[in-house]
N, C-alpha and C positions, 0 to 999 in steps of 0.2 A: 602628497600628490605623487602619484605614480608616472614614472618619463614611457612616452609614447614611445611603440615599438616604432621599427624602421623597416622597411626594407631594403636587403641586401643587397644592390646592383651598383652600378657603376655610375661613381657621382658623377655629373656630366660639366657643371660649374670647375674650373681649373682651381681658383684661389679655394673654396671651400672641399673639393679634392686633399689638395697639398694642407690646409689645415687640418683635416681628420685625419692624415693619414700620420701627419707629427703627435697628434695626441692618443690614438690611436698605437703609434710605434713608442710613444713614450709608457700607456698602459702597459703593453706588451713585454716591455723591457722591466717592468716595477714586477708584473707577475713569475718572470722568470729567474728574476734576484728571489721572489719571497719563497719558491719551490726549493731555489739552492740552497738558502738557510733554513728550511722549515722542516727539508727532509734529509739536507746533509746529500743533494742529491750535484752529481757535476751537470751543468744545463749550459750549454751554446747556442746562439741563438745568432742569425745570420740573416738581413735583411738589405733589397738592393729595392732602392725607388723608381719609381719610373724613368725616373734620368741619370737613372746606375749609378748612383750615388752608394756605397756601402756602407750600415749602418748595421754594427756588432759589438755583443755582448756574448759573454765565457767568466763562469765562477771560477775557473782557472783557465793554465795556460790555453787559449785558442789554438795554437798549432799543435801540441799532445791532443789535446780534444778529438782534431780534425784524422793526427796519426789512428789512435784507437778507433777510428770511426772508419778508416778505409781499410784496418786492418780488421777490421770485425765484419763487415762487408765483404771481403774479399773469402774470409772462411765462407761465408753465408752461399757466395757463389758457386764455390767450389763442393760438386757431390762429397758423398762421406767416402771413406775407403772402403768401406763393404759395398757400397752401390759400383766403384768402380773396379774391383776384383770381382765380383760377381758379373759387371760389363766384359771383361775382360776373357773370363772363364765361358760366357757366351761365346765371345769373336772366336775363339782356340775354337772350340766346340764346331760353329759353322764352317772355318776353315778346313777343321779336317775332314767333314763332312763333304765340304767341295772337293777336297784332293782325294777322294774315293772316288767321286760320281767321275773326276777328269783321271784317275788311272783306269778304270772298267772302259771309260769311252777311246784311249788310249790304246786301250787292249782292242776291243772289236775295229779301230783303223788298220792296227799291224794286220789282224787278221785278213780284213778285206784286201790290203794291200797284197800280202802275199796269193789270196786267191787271185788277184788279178794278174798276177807276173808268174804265172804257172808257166812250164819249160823252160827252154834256155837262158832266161833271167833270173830262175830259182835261187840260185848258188847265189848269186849278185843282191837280189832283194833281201836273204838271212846275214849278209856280210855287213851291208848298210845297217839293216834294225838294230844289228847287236852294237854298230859305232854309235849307232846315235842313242841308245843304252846309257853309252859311257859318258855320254855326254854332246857328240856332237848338234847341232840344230837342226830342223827338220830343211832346211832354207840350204845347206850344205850338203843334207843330202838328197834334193832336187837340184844341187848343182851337179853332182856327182851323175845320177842320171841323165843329166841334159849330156853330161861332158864323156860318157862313159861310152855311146853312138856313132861318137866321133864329131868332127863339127860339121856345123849345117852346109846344106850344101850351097847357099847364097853366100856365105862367108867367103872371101876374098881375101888370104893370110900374104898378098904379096907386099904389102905396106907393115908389118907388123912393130915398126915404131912408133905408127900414131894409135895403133890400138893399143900400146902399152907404156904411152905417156912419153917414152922415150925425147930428148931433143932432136930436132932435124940434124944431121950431116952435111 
């Protein structure tokens, strides 16, 4: 006599739930002893019930098991070294490419800069470009400009210890 198929859903009955699921977890556990001996193969096997109960099984040590298992993973996640050299050799690639487009755009600012400071600020705007060449920021040398006019004429230098942090007297 052949046993009637079942379908697979969620037994709804509690007590006959928790009995299929013991015999059931005890099936499971017989098949995974008969693989570890049959093929000589290591089988862990890791089971929590519905009330987190832990029930495990390991043809050897469980915690090596578990070691190899996160250590084999972790390669898994990890691209290969030619995907990330060849990543890499990309980024080099774009980057120089943007440090071209940003020195050409670089070069037509100086230019416009200096057509715009044509006469008496000539000599002043080639003295600034070539500092800030060397290094200095562009932010210093808009200070320089600001400072180089003279100061504003709203400016009021008769207090000049609270505009320079100074303590009172």
């Amino acid at each position: 006599m052949a046993r009637e198929k079942i379908k697979i859903k969620k037994i709804d009955n509690l007590t006959a739930r928790q009995v299929t699921f013991s015999k059931r977890r005890r099936g499971l556990f017989k098949k995974a002893e008969e693989l570890s001996v049959l093929c000589d193969a290591e089988v862990a096997l890791i089971i929590f019930s519905a009330t987190g109960k832990l029930f495990e099984f390991a043809s050897s040590s469980m915690k090596d098991m578990l070691g190899r298992y996160n250590l084999h993973s972790n390669k898994l996640d990890q691209p290969s070294l030619e995907l990330q050299g060849e990543r890499i050799m990309n980024e080099i690639s774009s980057l120089e490419t943007k440090r071209a487009q940003l020195q050409e755009e670089n070069k037509l600012l100086k230019e416009k800069l200096v057509s715009f400071f044509k006469g008496k600020r000539l000599a002043l705007v080639d003295s600034e470009i070539a500092t800030q060449e060397e290094g200095m920021s562009s932010q210093s040398v808009n200070n320089v400009y600001s400072c180089s006019s003279g100061p504003p004429l709203e400016d009021d230098s008769s207090d000049t210890s609270l505009k320079l942090g100074l303590p009172f007297s």
